[in-house]
Structures are given as structure tokens and as C-alpha cells.
C-alpha positions as CSV (number, residue, x, y, z in Angstrom):
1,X,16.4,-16.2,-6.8
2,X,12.8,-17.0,-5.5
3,X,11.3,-14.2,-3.8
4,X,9.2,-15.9,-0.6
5,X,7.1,-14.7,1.9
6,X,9.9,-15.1,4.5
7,X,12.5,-14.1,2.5
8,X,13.8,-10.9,3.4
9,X,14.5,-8.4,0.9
10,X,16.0,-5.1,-0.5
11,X,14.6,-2.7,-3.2
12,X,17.9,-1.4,-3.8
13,X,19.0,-5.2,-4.6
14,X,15.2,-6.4,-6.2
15,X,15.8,-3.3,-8.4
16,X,19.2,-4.8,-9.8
17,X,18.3,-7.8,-10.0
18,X,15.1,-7.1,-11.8
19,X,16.7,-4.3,-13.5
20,X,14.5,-4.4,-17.3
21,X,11.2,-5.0,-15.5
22,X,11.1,-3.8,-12.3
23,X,8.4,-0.5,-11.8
24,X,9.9,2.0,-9.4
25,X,7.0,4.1,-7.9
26,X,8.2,8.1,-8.1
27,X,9.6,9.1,-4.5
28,X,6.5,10.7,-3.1
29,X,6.0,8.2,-0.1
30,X,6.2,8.6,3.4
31,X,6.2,6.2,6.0
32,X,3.6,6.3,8.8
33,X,3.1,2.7,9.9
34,X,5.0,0.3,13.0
35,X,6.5,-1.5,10.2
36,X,9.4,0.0,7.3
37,X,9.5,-2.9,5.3
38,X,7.2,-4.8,3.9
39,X,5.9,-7.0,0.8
40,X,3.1,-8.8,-0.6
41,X,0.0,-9.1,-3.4
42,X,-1.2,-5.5,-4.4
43,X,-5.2,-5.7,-4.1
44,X,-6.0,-2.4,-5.4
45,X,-8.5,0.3,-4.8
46,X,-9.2,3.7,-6.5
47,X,-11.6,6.3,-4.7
48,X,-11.4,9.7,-4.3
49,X,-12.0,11.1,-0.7
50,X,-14.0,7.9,0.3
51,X,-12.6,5.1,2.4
52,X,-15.4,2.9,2.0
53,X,-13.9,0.0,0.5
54,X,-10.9,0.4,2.2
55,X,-13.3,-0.1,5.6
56,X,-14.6,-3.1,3.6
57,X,-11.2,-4.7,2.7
58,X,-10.3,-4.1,6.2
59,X,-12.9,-6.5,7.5
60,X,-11.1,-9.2,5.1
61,X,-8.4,-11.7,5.2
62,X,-4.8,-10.2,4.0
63,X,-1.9,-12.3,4.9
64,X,0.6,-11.7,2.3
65,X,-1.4,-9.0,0.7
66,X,-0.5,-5.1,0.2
67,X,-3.9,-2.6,-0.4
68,X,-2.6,-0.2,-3.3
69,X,-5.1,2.6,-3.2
70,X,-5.1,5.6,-5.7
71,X,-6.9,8.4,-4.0
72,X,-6.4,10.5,-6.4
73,X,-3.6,12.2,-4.3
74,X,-6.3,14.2,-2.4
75,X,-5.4,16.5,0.4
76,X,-8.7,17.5,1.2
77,X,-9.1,14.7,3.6
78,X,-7.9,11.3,5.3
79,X,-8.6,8.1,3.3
80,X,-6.7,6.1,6.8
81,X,-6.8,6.6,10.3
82,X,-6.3,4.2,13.5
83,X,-9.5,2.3,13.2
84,X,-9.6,0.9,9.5
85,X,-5.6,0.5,10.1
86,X,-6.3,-1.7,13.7
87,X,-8.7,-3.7,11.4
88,X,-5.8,-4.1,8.7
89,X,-3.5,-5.2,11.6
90,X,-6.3,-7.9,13.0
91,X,-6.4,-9.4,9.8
92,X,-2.9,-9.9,8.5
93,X,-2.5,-7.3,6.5
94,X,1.1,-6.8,5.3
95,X,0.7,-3.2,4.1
96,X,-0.7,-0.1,2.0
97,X,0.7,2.3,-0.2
98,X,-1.6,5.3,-0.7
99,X,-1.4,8.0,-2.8
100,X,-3.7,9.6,-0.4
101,X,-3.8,10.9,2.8
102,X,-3.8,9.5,6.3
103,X,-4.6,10.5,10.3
104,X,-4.1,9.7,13.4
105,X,0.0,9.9,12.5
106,X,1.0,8.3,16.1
107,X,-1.3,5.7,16.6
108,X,-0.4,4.5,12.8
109,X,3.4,4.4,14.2
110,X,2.3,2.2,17.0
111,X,0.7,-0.4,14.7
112,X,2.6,-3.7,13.0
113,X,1.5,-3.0,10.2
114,X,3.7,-0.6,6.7
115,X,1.5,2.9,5.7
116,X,3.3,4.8,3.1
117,X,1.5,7.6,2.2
118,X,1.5,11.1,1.0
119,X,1.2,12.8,4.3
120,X,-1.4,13.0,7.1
121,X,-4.1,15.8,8.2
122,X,-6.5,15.3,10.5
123,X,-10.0,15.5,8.4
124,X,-11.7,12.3,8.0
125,X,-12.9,11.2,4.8
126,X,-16.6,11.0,3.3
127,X,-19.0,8.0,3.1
128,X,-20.1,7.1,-0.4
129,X,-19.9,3.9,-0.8
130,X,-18.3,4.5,-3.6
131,X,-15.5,3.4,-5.1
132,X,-13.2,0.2,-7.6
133,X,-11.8,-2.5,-6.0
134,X,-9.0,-4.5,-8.4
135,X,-8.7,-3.0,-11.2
136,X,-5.6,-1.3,-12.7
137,X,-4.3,1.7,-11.3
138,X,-1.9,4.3,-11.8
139,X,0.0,6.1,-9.2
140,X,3.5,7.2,-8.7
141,X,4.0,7.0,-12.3
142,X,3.4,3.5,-12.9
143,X,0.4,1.3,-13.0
144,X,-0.2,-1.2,-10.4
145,X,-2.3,-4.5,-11.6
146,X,-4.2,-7.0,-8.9
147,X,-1.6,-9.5,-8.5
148,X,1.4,-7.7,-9.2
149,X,3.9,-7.9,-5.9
150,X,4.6,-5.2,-3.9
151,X,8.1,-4.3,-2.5
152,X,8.9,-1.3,-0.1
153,X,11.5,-0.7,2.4
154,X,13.4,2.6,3.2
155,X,14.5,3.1,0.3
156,X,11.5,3.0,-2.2
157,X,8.5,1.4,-3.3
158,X,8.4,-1.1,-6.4
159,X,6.7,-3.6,-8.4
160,X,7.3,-6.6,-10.0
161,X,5.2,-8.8,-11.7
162,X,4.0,-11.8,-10.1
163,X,5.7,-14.1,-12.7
164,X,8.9,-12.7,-12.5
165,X,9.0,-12.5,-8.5
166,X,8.0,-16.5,-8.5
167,X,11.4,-17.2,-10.6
């Protein structure tokens, strides 16, 4: 089965089907976004208590695209609030799965758009400019690649590798 963009989809099936080589991120996720479900290209970011180029990714295109970001599962301060996440909305993005923090919890629920994330608190994060955009992460006890696809729902969080979600 080819896995489209308007295809929809469950983790508890994707998971069977792709049962040798599908990634199943631990269950550490909650969900703070309009949207439950939701899928698309992980573009990844790792910072630590700096949303600096998650503001910049904001500002770009994202139809069919998930931002992965390991913030080193701070919870010291906010890596996503409202704004940034309006941005997100404006410019197609599908998603973002954070190990990180996030604010402004019911403005987020209002918004098209999936959040999981660790939890929320209200502090806003620091301004850097630092920061990797696209490189190989790890969170949830797997490693997310540029490119890989991202699958969540109510049920999980997974990953499959672009390759196998084009058969």
C-alpha cells in the first residue's frame, strides 16, 4: 500500500504493516494542537532552550512537512507558543513533534495545525540564534533523519523511512 498525502492513516495499522522497520517514538507525547492526526516529511531541528530556528522555519513553506525538534527535553522554558505556531498554520505546516516544551496551551488547541509535546509552562524561551537545522536527531528513543516520514495520531508517534512509505 502507498502511503499518500490524502491517504488517511493509522499508526496502530502503519505499525503492522511496517512491522521490521517501523520506529515507534517512546510514549512521552502529548497533544496540544487543533489537529490529532497528522503526517508528513520530518525537517528537523535540535536547540536547547532557543526557538530561533523554529521562528525561522516558521517563516517557510511546509505543506506536507512535520518540524521534528529535539530540545533537549528542557523544562526550563517554552520552545512554542501561539505566534511561531500561527506562522506554522499560515504556511502549511502539517505538524511538530517536540521533545520540548510549549505555551499558550489554548490558543495552540484552537489552531489547524498537530503539537505533540512534552507539556506546556508558560516561560518563553531565549534568543540565541543558535541552533541545527536537518541533521539527525534523537528523541523518544529513536533517531529521526531529514526526509524520514512522520506519522502520529492518538495512538503514537512513528517513523518510517521515506523509501519504504513510497511502496
Amino acid at each position: 500500500m502507498k502511503i499518500g498525502a490524502d491517504m488517511s492513516f493509522k499508526t496502530t495499522d502503519l505499525c503492522d504493516q511496517f512491522e521490521k522497520t517501523v520506529r515507534v517514538f517512546t510514549p512521552i507525547f502529548r497533544d496540544f494542537g487543533g489537529r490529532i492526526s497528522f503526517h508528513g516529511e520530518a525537517v528537523t531541528v535540535k536547540c536547547f532552550e532557543d526557538n530561533s530556528r523554529i521562528k525561522e522555519l516558521s517563516a517557510t513553506p511546509g505543506r506536507g512537512k512535520v518540524l521534528v525538534v529535539d530540545g533537549g527535553g528542557s523544562p526550563r522554558c517554552a520552545l512554542l507558543g501561539d505566534v511561531i505556531a500561527a506562522d506554522l498554520v499560515k504556511n502549511g505546516w502539517e505538524g511538530l513533534v517536540m521533545f520540548a516544551y510549549v505555551r499558550d496551551k489554548a490558543a495552540l488547541a484552537g489552531l489547524n495545525i498537530g503539537v505533540k509535546a512534552l507539556g506546556n509552562i508558560p516561560k518563553r524561551s531565549f534568543k540565541r540564534a543558535e541552533g541545527q537545522v536537518n541533521i539527525p536527531i534523537e528523541i523518544g528513543g529513536h533517531t529521526c533523519n531529514p526526509g524520514d516520514r512522520i506519522y502520529a495520531d492518538e495512538d503514537g508517534v512513528i517513523i518510517l523511512n521515506e523509501s519504504i512509505a513510497g511502496k
